[in-house]
N, CA, C and O atoms as CSV, one atom per row, in Angstrom:
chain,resi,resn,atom,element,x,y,z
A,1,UNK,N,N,144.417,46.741,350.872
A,1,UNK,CA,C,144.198,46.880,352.291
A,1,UNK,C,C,142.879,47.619,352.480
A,1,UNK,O,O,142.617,48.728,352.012
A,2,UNK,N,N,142.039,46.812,353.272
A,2,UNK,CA,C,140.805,47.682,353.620
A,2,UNK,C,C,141.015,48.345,355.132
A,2,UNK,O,O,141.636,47.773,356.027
A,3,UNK,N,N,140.311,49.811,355.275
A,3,UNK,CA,C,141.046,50.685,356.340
A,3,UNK,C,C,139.292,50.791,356.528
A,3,UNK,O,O,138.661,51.130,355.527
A,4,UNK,N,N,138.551,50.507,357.774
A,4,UNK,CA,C,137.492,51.635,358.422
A,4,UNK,C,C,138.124,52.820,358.673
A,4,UNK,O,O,139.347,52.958,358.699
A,5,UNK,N,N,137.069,53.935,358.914
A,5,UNK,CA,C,137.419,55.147,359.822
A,5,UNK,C,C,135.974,55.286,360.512
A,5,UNK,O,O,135.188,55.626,359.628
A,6,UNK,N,N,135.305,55.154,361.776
A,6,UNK,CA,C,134.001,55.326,362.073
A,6,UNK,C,C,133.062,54.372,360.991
A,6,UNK,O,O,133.419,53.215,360.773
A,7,UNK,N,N,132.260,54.742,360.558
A,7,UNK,CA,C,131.228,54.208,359.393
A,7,UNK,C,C,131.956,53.918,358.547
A,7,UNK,O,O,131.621,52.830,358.079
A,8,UNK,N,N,133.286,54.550,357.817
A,8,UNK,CA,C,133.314,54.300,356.587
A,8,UNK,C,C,134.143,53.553,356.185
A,8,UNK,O,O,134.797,52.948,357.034
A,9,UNK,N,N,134.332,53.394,355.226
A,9,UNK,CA,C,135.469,51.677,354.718
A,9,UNK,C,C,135.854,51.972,353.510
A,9,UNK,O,O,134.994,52.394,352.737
A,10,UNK,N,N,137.702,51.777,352.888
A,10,UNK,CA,C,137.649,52.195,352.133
A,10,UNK,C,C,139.189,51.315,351.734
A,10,UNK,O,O,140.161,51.152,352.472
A,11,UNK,N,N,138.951,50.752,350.039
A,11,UNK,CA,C,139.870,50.185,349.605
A,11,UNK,C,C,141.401,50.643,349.285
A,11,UNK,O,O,141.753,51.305,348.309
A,12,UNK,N,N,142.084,50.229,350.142
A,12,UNK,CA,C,143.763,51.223,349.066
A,12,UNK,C,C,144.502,50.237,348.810
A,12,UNK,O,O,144.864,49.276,349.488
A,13,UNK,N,N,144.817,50.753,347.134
A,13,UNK,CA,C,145.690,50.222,346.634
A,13,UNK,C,C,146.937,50.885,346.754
A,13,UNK,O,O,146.981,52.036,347.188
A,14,UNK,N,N,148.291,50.063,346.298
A,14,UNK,CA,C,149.440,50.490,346.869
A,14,UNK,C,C,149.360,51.917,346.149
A,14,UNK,O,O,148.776,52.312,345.139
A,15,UNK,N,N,150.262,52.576,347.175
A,15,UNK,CA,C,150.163,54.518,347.553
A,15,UNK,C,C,149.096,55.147,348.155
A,15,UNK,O,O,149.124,56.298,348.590
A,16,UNK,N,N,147.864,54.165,348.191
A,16,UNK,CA,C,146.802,54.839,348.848
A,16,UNK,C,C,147.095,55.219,350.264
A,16,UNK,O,O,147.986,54.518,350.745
A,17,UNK,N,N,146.457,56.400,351.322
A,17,UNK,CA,C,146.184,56.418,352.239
A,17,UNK,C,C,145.050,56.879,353.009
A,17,UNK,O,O,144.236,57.603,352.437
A,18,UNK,N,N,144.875,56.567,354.223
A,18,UNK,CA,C,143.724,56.729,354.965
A,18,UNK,C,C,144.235,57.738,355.779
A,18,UNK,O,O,145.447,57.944,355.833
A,19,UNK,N,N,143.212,58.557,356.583
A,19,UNK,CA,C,143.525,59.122,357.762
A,19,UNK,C,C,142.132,58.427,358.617
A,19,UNK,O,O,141.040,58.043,358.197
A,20,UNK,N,N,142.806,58.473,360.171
A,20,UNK,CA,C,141.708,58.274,361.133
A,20,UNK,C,C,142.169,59.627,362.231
A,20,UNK,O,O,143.231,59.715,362.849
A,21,UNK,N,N,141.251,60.407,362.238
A,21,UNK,CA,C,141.131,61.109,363.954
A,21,UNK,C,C,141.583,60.552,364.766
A,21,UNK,O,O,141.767,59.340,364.652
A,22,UNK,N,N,141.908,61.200,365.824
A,22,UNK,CA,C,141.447,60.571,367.228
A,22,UNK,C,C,140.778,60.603,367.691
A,22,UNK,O,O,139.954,61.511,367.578
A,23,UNK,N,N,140.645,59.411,368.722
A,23,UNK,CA,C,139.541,59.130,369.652
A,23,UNK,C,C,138.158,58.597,368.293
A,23,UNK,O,O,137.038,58.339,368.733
A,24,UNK,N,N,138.420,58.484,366.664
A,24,UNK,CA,C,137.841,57.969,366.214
A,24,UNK,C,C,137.570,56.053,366.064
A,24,UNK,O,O,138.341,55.598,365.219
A,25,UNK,N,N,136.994,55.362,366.474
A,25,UNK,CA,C,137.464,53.991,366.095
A,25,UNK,C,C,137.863,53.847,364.077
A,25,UNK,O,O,137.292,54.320,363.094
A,26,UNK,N,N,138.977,53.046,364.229
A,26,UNK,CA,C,139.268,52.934,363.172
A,26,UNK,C,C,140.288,51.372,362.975
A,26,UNK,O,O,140.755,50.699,363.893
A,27,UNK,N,N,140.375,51.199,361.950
A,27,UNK,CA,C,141.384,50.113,361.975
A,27,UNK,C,C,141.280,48.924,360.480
A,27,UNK,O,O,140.357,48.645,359.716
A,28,UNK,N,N,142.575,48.512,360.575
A,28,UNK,CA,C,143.049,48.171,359.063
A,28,UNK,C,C,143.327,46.843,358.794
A,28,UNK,O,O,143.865,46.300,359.758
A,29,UNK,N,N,143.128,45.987,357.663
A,29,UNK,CA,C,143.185,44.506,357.082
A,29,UNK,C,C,143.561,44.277,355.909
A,29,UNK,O,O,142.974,44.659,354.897
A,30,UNK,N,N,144.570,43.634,355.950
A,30,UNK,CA,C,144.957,43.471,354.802
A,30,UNK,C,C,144.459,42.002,353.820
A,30,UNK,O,O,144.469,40.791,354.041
A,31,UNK,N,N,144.149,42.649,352.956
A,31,UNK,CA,C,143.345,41.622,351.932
A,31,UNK,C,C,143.731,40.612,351.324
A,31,UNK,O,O,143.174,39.515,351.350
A,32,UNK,N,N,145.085,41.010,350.503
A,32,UNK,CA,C,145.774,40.764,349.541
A,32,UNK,C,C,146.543,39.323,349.969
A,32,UNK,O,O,146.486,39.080,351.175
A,33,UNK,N,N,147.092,38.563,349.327
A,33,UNK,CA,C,147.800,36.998,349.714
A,33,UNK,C,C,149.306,37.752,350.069
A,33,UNK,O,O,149.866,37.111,350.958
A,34,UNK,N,N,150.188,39.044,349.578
A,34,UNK,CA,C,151.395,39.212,349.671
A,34,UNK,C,C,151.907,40.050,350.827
A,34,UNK,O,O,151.284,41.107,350.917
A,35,UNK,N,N,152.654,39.926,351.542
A,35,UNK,CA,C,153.147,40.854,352.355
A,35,UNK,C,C,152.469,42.563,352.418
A,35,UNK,O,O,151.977,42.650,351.292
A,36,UNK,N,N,152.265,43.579,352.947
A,36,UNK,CA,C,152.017,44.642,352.857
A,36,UNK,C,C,153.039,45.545,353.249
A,36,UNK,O,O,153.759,44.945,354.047
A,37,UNK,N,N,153.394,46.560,353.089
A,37,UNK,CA,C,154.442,47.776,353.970
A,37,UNK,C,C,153.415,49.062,354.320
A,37,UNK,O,O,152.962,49.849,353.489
A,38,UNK,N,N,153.201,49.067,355.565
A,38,UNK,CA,C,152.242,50.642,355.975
A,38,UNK,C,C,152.852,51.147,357.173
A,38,UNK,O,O,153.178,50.640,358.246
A,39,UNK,N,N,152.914,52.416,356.618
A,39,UNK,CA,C,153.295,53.712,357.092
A,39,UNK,C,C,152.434,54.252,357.994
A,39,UNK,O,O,151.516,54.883,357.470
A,40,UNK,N,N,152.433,54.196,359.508
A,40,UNK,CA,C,151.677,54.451,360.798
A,40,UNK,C,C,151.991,56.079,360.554
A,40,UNK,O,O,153.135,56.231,360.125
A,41,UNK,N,N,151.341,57.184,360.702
A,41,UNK,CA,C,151.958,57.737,361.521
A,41,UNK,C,C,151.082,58.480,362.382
A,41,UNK,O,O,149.883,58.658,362.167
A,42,UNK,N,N,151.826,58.968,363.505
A,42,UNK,CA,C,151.375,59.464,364.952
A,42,UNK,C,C,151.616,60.456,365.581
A,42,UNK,O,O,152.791,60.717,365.841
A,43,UNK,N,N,151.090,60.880,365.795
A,43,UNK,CA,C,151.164,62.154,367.271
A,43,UNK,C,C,151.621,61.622,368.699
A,43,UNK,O,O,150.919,60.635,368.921
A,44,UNK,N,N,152.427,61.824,369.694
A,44,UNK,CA,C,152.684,61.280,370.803
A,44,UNK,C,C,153.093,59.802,370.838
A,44,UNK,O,O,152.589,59.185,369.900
A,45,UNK,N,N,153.721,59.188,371.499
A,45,UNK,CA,C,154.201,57.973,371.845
A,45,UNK,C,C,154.029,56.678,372.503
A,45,UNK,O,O,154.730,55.712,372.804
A,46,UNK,N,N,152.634,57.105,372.618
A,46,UNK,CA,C,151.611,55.999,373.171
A,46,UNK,C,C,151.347,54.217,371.940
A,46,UNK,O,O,151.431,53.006,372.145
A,47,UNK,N,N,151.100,54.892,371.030
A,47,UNK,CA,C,151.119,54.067,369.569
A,47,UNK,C,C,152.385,52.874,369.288
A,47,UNK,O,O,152.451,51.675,369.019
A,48,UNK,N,N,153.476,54.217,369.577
A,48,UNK,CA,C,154.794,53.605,369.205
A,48,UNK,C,C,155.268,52.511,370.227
A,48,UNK,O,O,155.740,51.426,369.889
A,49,UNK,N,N,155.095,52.906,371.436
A,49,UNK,CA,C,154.821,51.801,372.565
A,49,UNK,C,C,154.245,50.589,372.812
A,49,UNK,O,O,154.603,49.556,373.378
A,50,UNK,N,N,153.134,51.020,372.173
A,50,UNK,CA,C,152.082,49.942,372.075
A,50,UNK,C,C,152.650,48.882,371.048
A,50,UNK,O,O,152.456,47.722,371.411
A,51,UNK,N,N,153.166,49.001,370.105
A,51,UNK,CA,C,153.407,48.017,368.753
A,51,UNK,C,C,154.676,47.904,369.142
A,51,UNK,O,O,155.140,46.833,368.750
A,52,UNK,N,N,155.521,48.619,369.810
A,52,UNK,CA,C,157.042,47.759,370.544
A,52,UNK,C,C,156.791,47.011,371.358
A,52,UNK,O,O,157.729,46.216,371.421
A,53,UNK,N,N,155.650,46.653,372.428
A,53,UNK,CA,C,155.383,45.778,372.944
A,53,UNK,C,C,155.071,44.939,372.418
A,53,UNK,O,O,155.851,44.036,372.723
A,54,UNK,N,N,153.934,44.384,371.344
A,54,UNK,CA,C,153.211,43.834,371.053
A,54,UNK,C,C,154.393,42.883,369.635
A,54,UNK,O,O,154.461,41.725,369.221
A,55,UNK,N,N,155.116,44.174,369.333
A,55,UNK,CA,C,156.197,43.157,368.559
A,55,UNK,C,C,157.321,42.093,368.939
A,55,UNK,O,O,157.545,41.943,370.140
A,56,UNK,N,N,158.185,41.200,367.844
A,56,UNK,CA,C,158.892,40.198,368.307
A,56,UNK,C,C,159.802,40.722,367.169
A,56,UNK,O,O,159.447,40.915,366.006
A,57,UNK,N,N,161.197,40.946,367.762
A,57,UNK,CA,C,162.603,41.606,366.602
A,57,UNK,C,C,162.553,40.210,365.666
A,57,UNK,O,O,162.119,39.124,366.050
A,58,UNK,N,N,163.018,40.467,364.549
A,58,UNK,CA,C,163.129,39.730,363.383
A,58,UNK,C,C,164.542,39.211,363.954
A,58,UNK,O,O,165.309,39.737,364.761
A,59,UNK,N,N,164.642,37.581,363.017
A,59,UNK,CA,C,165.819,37.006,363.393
A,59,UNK,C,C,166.720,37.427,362.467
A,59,UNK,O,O,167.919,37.198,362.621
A,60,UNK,N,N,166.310,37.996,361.550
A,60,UNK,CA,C,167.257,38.028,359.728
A,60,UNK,C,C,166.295,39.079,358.675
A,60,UNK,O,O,165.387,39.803,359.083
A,61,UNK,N,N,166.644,38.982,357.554
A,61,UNK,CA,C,165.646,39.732,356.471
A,61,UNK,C,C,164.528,39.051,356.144
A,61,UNK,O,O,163.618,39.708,355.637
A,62,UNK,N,N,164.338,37.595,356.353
A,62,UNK,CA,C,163.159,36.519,355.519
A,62,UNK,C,C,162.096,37.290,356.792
A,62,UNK,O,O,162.278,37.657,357.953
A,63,UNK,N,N,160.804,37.285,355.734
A,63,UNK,CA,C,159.272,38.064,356.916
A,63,UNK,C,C,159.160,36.228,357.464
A,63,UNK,O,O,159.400,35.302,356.689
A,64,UNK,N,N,158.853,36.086,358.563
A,64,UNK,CA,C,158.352,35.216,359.472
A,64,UNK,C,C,156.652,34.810,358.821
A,64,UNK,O,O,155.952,35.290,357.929
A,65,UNK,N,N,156.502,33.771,359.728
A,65,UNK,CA,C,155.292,33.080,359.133
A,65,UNK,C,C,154.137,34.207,359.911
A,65,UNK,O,O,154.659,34.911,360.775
A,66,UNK,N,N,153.234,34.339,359.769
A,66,UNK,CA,C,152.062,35.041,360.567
A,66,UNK,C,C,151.700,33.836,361.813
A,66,UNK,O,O,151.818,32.617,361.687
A,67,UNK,N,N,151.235,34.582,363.011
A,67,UNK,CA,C,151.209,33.851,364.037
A,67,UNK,C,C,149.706,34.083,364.585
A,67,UNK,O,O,149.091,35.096,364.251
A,68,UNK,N,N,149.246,33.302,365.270
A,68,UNK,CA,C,147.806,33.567,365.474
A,68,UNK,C,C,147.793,34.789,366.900
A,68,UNK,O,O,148.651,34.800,367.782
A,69,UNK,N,N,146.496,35.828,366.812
A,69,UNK,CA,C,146.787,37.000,367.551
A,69,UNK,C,C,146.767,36.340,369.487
A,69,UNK,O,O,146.204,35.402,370.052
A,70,UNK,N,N,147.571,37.292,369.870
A,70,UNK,CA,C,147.152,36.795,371.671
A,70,UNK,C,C,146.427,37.782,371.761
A,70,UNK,O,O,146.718,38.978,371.741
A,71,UNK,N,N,144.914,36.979,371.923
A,71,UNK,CA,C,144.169,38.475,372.283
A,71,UNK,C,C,144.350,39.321,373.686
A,71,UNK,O,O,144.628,40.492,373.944
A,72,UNK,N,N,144.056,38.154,374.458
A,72,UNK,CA,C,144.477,38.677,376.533
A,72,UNK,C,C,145.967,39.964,376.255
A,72,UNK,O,O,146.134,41.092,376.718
A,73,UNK,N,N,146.760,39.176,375.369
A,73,UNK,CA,C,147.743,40.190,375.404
A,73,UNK,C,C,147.419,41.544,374.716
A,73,UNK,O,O,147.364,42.566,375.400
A,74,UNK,N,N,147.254,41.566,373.687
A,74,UNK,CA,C,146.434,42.578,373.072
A,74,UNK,C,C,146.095,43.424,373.673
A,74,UNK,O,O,146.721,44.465,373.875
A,75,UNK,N,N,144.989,43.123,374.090
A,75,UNK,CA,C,143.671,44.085,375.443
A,75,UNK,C,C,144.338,44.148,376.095
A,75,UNK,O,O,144.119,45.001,376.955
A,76,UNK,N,N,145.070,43.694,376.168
A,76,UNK,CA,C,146.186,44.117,378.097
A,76,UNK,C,C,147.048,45.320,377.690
A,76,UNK,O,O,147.178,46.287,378.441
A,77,UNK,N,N,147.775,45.221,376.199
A,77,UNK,CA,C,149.118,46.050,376.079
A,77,UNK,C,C,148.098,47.530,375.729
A,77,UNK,O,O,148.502,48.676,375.927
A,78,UNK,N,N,146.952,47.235,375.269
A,78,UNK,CA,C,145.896,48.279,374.520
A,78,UNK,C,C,145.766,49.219,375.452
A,78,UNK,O,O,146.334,50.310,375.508
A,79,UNK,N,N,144.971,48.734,376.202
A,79,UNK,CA,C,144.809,49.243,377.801
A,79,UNK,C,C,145.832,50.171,378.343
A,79,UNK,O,O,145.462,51.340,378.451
A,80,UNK,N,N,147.300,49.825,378.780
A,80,UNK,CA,C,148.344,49.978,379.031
A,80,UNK,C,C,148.287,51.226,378.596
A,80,UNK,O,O,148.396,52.256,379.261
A,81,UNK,N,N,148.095,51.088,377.331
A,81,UNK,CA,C,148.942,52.680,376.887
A,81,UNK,C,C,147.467,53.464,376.235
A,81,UNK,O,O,147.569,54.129,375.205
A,82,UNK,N,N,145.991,53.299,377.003
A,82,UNK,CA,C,144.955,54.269,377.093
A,82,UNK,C,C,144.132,54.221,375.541
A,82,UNK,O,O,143.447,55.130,375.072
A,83,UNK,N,N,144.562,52.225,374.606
A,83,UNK,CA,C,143.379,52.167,373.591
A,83,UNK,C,C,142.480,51.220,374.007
A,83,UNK,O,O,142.626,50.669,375.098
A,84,UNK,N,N,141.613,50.975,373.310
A,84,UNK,CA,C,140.929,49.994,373.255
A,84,UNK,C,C,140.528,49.209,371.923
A,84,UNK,O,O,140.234,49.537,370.774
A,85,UNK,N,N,140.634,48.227,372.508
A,85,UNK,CA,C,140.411,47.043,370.813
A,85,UNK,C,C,138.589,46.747,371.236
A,85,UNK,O,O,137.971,46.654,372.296
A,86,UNK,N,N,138.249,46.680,369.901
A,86,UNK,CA,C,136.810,47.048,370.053
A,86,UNK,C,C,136.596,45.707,369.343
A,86,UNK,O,O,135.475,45.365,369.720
A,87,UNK,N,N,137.067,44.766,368.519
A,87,UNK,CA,C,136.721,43.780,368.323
A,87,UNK,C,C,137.054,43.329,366.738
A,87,UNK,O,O,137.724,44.055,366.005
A,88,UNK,N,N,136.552,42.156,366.342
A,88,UNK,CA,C,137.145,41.929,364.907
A,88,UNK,C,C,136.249,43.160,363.483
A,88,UNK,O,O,135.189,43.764,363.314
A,89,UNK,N,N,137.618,42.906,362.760
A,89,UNK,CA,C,137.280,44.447,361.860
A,89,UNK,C,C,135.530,43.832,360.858
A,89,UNK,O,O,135.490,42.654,360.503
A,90,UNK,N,N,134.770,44.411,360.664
A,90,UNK,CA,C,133.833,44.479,360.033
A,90,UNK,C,C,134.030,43.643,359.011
A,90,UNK,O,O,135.231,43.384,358.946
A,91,UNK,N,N,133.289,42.988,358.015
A,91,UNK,CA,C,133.155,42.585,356.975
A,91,UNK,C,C,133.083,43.717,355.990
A,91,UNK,O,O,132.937,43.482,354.791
């Protein structure tokens, strides 16, 4: 998984972690062909909101196919709860 934080960019392999500030731009991609598991964590409940919206409950245990992003929705739910999506992650 490659993680920015501001300028910097940085590879983790499984156990690795990143930190981002706040109010820093930051944000994460996963590289790899296999599923990933990452551990958010947060201060306040704005975050947690944001990705309960933006999620769809699983029907069962099998991971679902990946779906292409709604961006309008995105920027809308972002907004909502005081982020902003700044655009596709860097190369």
């Amino acid at each position: 998984m490659t993680v920015v934080v501001g300028d910097s960019s940085v590879t983790l392999e499984q156990g690795g972690y990143a930190f981002g500030p706040r109010g820093t731009p930051h944000g994460f991609r996963i590289d790899g062909t296999k599923p990933a598991r990452v551990l958010l964590m947060t201060t306040g409940g704005a975050l947690a909101d944001f990705v309960l919206e933006m999620s769809e409950p699983a029907d069962g245990v099998t991971l679902t196919e990946p779906k292409d992003i709604d961006v309008p929705r995105l920027v809308a739910a972002a907004q909502k709860y005081g982020m902003s999506i700044l655009g596709p992650m860097p190369q």
